[in-house]
DRENPA-3360 file (N, C-alpha, C; in nm, 2 decimals, always signed):
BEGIN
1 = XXXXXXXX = +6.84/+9.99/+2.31/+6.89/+9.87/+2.23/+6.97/+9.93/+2.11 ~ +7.13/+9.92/+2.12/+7.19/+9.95/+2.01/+7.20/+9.91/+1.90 ~ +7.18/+9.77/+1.90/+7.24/+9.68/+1.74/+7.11/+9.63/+1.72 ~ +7.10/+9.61/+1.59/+6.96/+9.59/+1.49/+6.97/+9.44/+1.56 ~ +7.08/+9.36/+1.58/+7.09/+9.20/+1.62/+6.98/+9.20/+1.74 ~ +7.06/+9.25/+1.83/+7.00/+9.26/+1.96/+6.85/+9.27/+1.98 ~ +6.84/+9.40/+1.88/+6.67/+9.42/+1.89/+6.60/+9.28/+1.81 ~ +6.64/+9.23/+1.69/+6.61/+9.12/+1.66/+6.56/+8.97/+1.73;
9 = XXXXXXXX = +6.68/+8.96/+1.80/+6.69/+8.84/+1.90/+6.54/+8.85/+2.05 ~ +6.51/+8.99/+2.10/+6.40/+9.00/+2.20/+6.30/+9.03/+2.11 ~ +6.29/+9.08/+1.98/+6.18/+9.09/+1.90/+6.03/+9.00/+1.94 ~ +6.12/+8.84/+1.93/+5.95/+8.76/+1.92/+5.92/+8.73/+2.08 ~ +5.99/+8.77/+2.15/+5.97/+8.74/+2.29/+5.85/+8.88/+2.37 ~ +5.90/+8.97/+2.26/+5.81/+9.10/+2.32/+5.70/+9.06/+2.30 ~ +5.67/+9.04/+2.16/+5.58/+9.02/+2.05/+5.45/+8.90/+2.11 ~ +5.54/+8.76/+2.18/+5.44/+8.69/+2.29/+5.39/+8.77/+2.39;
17 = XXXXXXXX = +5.46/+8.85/+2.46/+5.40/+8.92/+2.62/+5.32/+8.99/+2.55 ~ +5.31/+9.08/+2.48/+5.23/+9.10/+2.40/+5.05/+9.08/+2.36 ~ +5.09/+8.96/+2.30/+4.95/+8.91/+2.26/+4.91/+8.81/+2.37 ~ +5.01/+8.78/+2.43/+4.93/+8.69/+2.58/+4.88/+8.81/+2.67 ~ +4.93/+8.97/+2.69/+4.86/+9.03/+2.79/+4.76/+9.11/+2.72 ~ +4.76/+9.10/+2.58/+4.59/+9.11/+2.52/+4.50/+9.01/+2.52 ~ +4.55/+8.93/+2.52/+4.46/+8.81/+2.56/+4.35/+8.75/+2.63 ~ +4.48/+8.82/+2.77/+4.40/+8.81/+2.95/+4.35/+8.93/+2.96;
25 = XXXXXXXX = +4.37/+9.03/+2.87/+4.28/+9.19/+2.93/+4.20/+9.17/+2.88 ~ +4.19/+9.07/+2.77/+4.02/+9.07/+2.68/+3.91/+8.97/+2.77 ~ +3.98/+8.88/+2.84/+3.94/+8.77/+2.92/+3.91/+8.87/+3.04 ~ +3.98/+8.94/+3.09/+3.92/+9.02/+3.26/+3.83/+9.05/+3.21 ~ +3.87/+9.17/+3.08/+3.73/+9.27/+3.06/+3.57/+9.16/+3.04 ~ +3.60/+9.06/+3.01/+3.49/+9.04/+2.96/+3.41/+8.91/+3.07 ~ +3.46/+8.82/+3.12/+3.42/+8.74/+3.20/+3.48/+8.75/+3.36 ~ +3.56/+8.89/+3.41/+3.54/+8.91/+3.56/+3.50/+9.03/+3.55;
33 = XXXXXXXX = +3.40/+9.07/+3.55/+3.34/+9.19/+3.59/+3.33/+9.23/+3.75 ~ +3.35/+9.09/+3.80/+3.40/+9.14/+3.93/+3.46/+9.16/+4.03 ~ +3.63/+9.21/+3.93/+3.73/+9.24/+3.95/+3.73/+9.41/+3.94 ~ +3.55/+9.50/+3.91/+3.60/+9.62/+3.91/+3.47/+9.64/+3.94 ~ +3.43/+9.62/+4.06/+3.29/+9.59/+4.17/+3.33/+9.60/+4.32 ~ +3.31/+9.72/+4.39/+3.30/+9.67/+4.52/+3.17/+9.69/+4.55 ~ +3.17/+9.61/+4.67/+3.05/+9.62/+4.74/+3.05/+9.59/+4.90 ~ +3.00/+9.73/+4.96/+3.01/+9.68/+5.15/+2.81/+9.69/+5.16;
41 = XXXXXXXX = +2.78/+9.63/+5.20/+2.61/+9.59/+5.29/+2.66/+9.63/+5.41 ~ +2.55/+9.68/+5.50/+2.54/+9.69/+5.65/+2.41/+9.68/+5.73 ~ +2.39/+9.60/+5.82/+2.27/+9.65/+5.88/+2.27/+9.71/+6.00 ~ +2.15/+9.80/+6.04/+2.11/+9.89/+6.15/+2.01/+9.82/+6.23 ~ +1.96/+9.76/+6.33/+1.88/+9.74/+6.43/+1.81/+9.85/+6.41 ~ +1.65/+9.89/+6.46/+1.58/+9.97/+6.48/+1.62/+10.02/+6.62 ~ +1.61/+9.89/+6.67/+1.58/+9.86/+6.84/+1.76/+9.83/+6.88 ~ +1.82/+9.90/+7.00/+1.88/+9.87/+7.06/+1.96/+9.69/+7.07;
49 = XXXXXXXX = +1.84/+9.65/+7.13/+1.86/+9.49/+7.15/+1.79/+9.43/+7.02 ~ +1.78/+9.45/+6.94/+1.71/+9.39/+6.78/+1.87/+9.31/+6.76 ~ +1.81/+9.24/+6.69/+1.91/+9.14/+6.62/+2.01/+9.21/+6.49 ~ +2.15/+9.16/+6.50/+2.26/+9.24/+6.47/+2.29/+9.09/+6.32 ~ +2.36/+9.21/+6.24/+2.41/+9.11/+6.14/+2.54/+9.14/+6.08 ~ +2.63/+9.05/+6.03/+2.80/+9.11/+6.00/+2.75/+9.16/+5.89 ~ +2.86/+9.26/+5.89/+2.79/+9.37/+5.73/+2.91/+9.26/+5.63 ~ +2.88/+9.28/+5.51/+2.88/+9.22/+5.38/+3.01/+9.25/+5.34;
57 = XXXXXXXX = +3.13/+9.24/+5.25/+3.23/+9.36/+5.15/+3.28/+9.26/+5.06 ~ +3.27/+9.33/+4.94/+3.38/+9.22/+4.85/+3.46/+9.37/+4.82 ~ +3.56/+9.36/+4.77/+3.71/+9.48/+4.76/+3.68/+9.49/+4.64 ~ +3.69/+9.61/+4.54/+3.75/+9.61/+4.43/+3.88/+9.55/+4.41 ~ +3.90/+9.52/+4.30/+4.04/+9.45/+4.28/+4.11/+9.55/+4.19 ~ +4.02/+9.57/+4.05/+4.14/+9.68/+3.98/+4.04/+9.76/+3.93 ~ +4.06/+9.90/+3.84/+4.01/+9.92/+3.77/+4.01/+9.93/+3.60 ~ +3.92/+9.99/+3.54/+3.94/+9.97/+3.39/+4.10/+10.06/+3.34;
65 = XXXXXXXX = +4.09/+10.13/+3.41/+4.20/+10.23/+3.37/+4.37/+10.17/+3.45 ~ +4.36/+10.11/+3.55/+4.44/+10.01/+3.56/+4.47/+9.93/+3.49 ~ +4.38/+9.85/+3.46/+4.43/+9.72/+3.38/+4.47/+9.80/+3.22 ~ +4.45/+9.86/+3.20/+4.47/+9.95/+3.07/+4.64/+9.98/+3.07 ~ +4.64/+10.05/+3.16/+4.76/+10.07/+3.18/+4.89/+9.97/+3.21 ~ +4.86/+9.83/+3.27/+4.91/+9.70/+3.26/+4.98/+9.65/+3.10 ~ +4.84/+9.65/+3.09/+4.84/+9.61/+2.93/+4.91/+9.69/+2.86 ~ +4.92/+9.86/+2.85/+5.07/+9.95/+2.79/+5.17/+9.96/+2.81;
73 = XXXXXXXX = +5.19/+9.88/+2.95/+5.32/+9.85/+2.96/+5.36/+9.74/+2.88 ~ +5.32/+9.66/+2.85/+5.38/+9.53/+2.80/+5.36/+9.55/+2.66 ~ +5.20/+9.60/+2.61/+5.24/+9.61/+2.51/+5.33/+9.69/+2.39 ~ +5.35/+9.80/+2.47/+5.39/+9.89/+2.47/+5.59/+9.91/+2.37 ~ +5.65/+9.84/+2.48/+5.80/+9.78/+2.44/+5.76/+9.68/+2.33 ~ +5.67/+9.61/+2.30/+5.67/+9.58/+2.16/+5.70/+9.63/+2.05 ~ +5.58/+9.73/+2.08/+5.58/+9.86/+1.97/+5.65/+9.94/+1.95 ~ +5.73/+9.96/+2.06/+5.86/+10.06/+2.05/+5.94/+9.94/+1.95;
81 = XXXXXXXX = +5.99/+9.80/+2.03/+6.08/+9.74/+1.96/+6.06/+9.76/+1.75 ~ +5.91/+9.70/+1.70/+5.83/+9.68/+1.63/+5.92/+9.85/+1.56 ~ +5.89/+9.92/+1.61/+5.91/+10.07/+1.55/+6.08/+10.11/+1.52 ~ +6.10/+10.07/+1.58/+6.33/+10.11/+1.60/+6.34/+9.99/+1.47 ~ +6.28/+9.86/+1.50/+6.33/+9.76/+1.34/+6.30/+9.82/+1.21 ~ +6.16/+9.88/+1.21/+6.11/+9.90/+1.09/+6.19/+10.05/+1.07 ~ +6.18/+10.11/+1.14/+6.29/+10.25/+1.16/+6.39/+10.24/+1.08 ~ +6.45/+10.13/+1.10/+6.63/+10.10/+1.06/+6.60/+10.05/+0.91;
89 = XXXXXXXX = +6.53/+10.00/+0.92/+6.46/+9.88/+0.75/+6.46/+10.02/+0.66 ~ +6.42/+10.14/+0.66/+6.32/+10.19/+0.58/+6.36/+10.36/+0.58 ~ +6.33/+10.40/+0.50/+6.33/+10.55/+0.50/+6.20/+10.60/+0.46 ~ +6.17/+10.49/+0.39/+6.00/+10.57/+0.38/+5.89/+10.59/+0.50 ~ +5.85/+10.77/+0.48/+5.77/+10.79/+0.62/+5.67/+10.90/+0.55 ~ +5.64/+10.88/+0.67/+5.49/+11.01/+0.67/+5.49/+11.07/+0.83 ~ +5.45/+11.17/+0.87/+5.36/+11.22/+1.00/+5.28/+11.19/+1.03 ~ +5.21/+11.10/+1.12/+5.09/+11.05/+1.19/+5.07/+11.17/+1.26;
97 = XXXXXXXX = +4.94/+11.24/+1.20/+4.82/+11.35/+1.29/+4.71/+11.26/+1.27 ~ +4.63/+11.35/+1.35/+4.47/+11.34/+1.34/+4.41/+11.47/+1.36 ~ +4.34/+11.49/+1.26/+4.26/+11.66/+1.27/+4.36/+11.77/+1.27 ~ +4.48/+11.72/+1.18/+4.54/+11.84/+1.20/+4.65/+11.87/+1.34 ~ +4.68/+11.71/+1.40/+4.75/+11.75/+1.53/+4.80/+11.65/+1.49 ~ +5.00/+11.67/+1.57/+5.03/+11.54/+1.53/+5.01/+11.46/+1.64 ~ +5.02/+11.33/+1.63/+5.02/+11.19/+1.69/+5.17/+11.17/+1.75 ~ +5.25/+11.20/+1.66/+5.41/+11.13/+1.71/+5.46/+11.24/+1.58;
105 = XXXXXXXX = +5.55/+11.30/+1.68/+5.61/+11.44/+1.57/+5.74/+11.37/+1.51 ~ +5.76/+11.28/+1.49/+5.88/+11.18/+1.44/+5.77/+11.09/+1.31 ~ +5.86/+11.13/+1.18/+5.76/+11.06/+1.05/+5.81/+10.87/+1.10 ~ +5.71/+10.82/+1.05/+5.70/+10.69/+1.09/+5.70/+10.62/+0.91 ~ +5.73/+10.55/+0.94/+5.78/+10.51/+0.78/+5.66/+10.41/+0.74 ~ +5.65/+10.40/+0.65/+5.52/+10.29/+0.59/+5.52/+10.15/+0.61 ~ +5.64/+10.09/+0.66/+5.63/+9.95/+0.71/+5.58/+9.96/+0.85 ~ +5.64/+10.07/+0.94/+5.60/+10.04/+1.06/+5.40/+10.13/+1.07;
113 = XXXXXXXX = +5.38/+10.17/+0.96/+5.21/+10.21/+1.01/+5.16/+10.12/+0.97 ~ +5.20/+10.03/+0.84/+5.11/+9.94/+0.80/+5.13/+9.81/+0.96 ~ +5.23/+9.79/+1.02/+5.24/+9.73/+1.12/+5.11/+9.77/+1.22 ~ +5.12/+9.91/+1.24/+5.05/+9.96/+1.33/+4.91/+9.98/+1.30 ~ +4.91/+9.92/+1.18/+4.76/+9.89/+1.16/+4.69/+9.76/+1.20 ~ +4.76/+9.70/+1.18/+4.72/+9.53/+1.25/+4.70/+9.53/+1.40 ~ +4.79/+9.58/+1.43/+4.77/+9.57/+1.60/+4.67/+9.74/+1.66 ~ +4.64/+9.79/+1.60/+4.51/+9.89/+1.65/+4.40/+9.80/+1.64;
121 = XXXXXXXX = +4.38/+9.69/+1.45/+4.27/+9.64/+1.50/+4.29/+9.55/+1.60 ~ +4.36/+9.50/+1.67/+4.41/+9.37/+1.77/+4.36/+9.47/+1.94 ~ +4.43/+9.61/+1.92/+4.37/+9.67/+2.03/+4.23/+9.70/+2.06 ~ +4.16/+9.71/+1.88/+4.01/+9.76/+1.89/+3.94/+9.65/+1.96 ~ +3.99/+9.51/+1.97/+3.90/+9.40/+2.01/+3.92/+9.41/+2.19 ~ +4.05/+9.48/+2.26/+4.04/+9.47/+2.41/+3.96/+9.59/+2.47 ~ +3.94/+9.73/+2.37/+3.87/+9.85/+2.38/+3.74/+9.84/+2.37 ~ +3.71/+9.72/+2.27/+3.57/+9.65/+2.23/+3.50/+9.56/+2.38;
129 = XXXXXXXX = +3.61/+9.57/+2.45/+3.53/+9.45/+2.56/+3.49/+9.45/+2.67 ~ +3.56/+9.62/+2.69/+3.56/+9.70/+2.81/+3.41/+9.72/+2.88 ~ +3.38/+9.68/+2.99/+3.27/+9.68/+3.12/+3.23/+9.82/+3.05 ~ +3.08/+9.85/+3.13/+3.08/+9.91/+3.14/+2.99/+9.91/+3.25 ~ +2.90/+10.07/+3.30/+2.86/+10.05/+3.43/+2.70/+10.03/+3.39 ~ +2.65/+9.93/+3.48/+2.52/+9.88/+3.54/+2.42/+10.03/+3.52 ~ +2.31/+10.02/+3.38/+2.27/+10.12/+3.36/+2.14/+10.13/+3.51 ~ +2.11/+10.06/+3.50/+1.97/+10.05/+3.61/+2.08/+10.15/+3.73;
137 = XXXXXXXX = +2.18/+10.17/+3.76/+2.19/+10.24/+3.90/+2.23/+10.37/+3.87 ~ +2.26/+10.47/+3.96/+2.29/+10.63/+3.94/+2.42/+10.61/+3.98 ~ +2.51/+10.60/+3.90/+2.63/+10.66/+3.97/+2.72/+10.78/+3.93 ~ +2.77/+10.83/+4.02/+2.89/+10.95/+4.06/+3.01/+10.93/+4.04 ~ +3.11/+10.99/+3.97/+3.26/+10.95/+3.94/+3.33/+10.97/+4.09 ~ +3.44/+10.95/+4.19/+3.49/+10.98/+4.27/+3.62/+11.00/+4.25 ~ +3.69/+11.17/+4.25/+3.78/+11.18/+4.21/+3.89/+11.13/+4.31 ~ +3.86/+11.10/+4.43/+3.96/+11.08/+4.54/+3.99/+10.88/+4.50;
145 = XXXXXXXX = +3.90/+10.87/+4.50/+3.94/+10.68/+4.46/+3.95/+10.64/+4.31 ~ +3.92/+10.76/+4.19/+3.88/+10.76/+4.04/+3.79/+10.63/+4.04 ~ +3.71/+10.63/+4.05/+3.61/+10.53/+4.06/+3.48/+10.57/+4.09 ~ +3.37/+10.49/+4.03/+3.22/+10.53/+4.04/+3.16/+10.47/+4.10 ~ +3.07/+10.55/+4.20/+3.00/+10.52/+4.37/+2.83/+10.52/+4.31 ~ +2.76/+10.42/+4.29/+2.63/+10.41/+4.29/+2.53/+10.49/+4.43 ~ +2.44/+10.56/+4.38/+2.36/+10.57/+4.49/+2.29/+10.51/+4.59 ~ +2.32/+10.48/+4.74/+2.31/+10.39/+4.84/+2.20/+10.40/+4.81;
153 = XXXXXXXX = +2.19/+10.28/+4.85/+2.02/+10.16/+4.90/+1.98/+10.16/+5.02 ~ +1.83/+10.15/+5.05/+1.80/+10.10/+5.16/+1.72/+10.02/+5.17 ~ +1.72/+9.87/+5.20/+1.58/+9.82/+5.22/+1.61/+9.74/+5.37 ~ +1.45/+9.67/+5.36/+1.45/+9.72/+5.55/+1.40/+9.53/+5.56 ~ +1.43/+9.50/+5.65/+1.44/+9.39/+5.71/+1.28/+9.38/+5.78 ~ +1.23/+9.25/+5.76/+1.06/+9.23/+5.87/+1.07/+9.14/+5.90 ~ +0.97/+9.10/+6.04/+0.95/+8.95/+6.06/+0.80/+8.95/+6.06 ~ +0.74/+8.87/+6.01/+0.60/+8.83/+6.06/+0.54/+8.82/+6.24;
161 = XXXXXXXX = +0.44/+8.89/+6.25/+0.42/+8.90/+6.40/+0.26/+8.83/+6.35 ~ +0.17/+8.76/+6.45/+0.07/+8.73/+6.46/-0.03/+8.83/+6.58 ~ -0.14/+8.88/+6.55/-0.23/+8.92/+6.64/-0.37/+8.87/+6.62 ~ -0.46/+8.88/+6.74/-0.58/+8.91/+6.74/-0.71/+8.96/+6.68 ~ -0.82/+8.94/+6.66/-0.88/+9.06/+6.62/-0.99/+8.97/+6.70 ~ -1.09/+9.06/+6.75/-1.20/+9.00/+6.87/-1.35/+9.04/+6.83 ~ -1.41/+8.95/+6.72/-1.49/+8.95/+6.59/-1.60/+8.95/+6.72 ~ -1.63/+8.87/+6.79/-1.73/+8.90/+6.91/-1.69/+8.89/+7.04;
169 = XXXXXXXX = -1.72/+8.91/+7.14/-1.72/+8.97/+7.30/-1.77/+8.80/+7.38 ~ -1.68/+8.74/+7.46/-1.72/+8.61/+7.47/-1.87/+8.66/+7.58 ~ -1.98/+8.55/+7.59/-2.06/+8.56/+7.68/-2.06/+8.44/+7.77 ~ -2.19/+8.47/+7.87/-2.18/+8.39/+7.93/-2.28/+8.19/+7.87 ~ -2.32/+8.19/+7.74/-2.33/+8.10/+7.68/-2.24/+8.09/+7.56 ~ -2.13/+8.21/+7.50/-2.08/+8.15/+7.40/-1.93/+8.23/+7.41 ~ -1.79/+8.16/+7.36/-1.69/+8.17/+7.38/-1.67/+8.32/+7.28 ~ -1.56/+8.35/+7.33/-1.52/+8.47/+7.22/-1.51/+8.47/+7.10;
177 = XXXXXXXX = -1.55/+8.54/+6.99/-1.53/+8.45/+6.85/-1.36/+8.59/+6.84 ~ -1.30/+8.47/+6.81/-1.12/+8.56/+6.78/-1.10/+8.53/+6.63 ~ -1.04/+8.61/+6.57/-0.98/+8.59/+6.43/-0.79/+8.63/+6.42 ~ -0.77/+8.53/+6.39/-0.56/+8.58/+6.43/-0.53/+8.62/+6.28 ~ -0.46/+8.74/+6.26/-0.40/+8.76/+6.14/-0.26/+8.80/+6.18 ~ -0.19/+8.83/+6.06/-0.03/+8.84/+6.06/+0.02/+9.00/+5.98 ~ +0.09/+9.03/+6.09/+0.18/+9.18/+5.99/+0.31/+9.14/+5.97 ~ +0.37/+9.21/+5.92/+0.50/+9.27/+5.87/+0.56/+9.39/+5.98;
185 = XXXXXXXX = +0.65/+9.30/+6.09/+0.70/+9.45/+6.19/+0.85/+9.45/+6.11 ~ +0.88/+9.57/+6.10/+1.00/+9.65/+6.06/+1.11/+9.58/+6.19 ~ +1.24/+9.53/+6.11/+1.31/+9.50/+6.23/+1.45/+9.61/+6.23 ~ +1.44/+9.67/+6.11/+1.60/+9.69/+6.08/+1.64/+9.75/+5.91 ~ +1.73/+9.78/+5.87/+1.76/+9.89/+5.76/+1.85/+9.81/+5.71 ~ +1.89/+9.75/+5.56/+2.02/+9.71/+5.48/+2.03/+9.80/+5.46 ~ +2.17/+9.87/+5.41/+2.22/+9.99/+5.34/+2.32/+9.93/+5.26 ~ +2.31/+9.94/+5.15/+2.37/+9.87/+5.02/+2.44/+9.95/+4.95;
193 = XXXXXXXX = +2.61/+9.97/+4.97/+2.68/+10.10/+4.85/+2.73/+9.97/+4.76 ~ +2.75/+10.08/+4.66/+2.83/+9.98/+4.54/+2.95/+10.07/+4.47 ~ +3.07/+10.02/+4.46/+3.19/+10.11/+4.35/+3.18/+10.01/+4.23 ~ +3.24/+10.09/+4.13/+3.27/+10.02/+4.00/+3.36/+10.09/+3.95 ~ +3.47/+10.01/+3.90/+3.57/+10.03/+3.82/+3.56/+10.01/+3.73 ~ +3.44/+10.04/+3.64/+3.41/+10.03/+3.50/+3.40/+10.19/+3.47 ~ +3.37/+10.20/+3.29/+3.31/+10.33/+3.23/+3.19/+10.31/+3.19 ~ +3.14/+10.45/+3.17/+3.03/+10.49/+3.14/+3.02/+10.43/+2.98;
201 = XXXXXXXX = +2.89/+10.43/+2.94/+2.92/+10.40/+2.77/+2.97/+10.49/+2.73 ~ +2.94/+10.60/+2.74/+2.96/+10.75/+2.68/+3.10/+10.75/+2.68 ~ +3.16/+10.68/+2.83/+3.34/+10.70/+2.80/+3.39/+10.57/+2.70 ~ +3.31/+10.46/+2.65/+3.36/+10.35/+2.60/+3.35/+10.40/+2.44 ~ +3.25/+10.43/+2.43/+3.17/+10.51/+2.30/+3.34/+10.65/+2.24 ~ +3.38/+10.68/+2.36/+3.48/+10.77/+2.28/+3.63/+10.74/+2.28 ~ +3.63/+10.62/+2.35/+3.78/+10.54/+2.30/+3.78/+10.49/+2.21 ~ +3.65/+10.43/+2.16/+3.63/+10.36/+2.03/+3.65/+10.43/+1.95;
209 = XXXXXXXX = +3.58/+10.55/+1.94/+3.57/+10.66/+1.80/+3.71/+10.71/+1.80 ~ +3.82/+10.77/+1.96/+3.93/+10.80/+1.88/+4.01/+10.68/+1.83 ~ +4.03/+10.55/+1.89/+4.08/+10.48/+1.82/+4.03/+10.45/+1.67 ~ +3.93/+10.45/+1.62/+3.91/+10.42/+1.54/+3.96/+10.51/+1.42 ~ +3.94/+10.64/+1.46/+4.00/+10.75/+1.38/+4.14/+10.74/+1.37 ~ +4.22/+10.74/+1.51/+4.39/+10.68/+1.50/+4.38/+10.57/+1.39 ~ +4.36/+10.47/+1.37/+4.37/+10.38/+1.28/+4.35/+10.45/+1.13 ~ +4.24/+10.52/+1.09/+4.25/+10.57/+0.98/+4.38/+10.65/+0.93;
217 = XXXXXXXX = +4.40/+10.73/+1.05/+4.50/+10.84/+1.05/+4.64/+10.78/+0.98 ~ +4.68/+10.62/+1.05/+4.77/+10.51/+1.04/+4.75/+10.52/+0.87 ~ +4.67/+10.43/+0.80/+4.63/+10.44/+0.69/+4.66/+10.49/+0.62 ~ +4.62/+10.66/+0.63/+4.61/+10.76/+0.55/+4.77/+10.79/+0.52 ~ +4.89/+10.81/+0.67/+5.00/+10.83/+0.67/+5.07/+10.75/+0.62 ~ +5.04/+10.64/+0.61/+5.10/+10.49/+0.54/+5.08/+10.54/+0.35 ~ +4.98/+10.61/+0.36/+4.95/+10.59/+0.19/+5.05/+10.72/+0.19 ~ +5.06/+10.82/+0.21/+5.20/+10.94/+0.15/+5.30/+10.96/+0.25;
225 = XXXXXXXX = +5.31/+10.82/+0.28/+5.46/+10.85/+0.34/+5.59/+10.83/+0.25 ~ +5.69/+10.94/+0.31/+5.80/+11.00/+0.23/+5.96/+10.92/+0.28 ~ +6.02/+10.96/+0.23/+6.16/+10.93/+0.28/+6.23/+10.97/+0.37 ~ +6.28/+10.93/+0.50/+6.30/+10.97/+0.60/+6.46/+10.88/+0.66 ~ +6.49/+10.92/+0.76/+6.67/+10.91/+0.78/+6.58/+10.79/+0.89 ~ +6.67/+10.69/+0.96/+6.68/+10.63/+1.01/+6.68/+10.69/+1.19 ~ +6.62/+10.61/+1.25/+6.57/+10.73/+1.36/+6.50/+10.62/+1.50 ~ +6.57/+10.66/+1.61/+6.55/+10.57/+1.76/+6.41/+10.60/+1.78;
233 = XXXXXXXX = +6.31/+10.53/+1.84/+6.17/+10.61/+1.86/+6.10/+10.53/+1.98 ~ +6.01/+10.61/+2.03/+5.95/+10.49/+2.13/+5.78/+10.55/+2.10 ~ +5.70/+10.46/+2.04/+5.57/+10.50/+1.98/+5.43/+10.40/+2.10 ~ +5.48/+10.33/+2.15/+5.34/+10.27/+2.25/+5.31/+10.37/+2.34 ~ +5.35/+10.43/+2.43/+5.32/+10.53/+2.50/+5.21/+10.62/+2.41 ~ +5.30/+10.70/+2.32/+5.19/+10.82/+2.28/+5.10/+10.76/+2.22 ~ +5.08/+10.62/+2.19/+4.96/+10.59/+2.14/+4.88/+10.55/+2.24 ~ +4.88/+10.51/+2.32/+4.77/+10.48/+2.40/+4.75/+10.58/+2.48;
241 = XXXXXXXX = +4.82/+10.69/+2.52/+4.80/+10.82/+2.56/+4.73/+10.89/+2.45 ~ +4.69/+10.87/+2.34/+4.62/+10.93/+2.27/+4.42/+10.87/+2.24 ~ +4.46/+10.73/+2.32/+4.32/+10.70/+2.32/+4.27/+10.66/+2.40 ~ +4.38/+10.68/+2.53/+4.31/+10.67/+2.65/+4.28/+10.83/+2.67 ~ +4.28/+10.93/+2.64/+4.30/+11.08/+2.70/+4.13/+11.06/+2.74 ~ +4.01/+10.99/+2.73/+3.92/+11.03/+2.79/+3.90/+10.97/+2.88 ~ +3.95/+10.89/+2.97/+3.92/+10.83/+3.09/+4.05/+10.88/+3.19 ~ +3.95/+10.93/+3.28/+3.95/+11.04/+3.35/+4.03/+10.96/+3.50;
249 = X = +4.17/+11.03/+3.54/+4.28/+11.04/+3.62/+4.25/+11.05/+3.78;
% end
């Protein structure tokens, strides 16, 4: 985008896609949880001729690190846009690090961090909403599908059978005394797997913490930022690349 006009004129249009695809990422994350769930059931007969049943599936649909990445793209060209205006506006800047590393090796001027303070807390609330996985089950990361495989189930199918028991010997003045009771015969095996496209706390626990720290970092660079030349920049990428780095590829 060459001319300050231009950038101006798609400004509030980014700025909607934007906060509408924060919106719906805060809505998936929080009320479809079963959009990063699969699940296939199967059953086994014991017996040959035993009775057969259609096995189960619901598909995963996405996962957390998908829809993450959704949501960077859109929001993403905001932030760039948001960053080239305040760029052109301003010469006052500072370096965004954290611990001594930089964040974006291009000083970022004090309009655009104080910007980028608003919208980290706007992103802390879609980071804040993020599934996580079902502590009651054991699950395993799967690097071939990046997705977590719960430890299969088995439980087993019965039917009630009725027998005998022959409490006395019939004679020849008195009938058999019989008593009927009932078991539990085994017919067959459910096998229950489950995926999740959720994270672990432990991975939700350290998006939070670096974001949270990014935001300070924002802050801190905002309070001694210097004078700086006017300068093209694209800043959504390396920021969500910097707090996504623990959810694993």
């Amino acid at each position: 985008m060459g001319k300050m006009h231009e950038l101006l004129a798609v400004e509030p249009d980014l700025k909607g896609a934007a906060e509408k695809i924060i919106a719906e990422t805060i809505n998936t994350f929080t009320k479809k949880h079963n959009h990063f769930e699969g699940r296939y059931k199967s059953y086994e007969p014991l017996d040959e001729d035993g009775e057969r049943f259609q096995a189960e599936e619901s598909k995963l649909v996405t996962t957390v690190s998908k829809k993450l990445e959704h949501t960077q793209e859109v929001v993403s060209k905001y932030l760039d846009a948001v960053a080239q205006k305040e760029l052109t506006n301003t010469e006052s800047s500072a370096i965004l690090e954290v611990d001594g590393v930089n964040v974006i090796d291009v000083p970022l001027p004090a309009t655009l961090l104080l910007a980028l303070e608003g919208r980290l807390k706007q992103l802390r609330e879609v980071y804040n909403a993020i599934p996580t996985l079902d502590p009651s089950e054991s699950w395993k990361f799967d690097d071939q599908t990046a997705t977590y495989e719960a430890t299969p189930k088995e439980t087993y199918k019965t039917r009630k059978s009725f027998r005998n028991h022959v409490l006395a010997e019939a004679t020849d003045k008195h009938a058999a005394q019989v008593q009927t009771y009932s078991v539990d015969e085994r017919q067959g095996t459910w096998l229950t797997k489950r995926w999740s496209g959720m994270v672990t706390p432990a991975e939700k626990a350290a998006l939070l913490a670096r974001l949270d720290k990014l935001a300070q970092a924002v802050k801190k660079a905002r309070q001694r930022a210097n004078n700086s030349d006017v300068k093209q920049i694209n800043v959504g990428d390396a920021l969500f690349n910097f707090i996504n780095e623990p959810l694993r590829k």
